[in-house]
N, C-alpha and C positions, 0 to 999 in steps of 0.2 A: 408510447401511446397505444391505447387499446381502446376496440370499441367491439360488441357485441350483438349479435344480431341472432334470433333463435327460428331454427331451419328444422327443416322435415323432408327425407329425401329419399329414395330408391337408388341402389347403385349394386357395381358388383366388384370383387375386389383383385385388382390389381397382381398383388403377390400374398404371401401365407402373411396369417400374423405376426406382428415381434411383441414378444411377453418378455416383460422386465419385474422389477420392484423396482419401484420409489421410496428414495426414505423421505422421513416428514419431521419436524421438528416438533409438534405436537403429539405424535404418537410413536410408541417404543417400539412396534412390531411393522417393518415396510409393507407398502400399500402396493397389490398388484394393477398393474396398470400393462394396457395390449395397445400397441398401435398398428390400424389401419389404414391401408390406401385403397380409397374407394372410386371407381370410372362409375362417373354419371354423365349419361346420351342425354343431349340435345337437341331436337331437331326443330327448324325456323324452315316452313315451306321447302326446299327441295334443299339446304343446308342442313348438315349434321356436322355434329362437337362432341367432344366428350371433354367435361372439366373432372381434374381428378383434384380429389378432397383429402385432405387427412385430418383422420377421425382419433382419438382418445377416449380407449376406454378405462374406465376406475372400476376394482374390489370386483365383486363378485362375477358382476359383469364380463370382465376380462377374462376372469380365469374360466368364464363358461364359452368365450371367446375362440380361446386356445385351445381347448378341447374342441369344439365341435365346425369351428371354420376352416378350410381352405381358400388358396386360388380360385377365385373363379366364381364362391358362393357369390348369389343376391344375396344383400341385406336390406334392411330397413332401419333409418337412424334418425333418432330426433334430439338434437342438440343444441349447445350455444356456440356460435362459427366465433373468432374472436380473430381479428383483425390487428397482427403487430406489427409494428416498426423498430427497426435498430440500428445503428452505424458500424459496421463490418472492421477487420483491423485495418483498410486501406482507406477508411473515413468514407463509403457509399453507404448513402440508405437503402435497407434492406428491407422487402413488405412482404410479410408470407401471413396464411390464414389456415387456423384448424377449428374442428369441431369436437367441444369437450360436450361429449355423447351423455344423455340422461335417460335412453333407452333407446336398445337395438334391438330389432326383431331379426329372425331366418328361421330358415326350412331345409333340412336335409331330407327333403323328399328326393 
């Protein structure tokens, strides 16, 4: 099951990117795709949180990614969070959530 929900958020990242390729069954030459892990602060009155995200980036995106990110950069990400479920080999439901990114901003100021 999947469901979708499209977000806009501020965060900073975790650890360095991972750059891979995807292959696609639609196209002959693999698709780069970067993932990251992004800490976004929350704060409710004198409580603070930090939920960390993972984010997926696609094509050009990514590989502008991995060149110019670090630990530690802010970004800026607007995407679709997509919400799955699956049963594990020991039969538990498993519910984890990522954001396939349709644009990232940053600054290496």
């Amino acid at each position: 099951m999947t469901n979708t929900i499209n977000e806009t958020f501020l965060g900073r990242l975790g650890k360095d990117p991972e750059f891979a390729y995807a292959q696609t069954k639609t196209k002959e030459k693999p698709i780069p795709v970067c993932n990251l892990s992004v800490a976004i602060n929350h704060k409710q009155g004198e409580q603070e949180s930090t939920e960390w995200v993972k984010v997926k980036v696609w094509e050009k995106q990514a590989e502008l990614c991995k060149a110019q990110l670090k630990k530690g950069n802010q970004i800026f990400v607007n995407g679709n969070r997509e919400y799955k479920q699956f049963t594990n080999k020991e039969g538990k439901q498993v519910s984890y959530s990522e954001v396939n990114a349709n644009l990232i901003g940053f600054s290496n100021i």
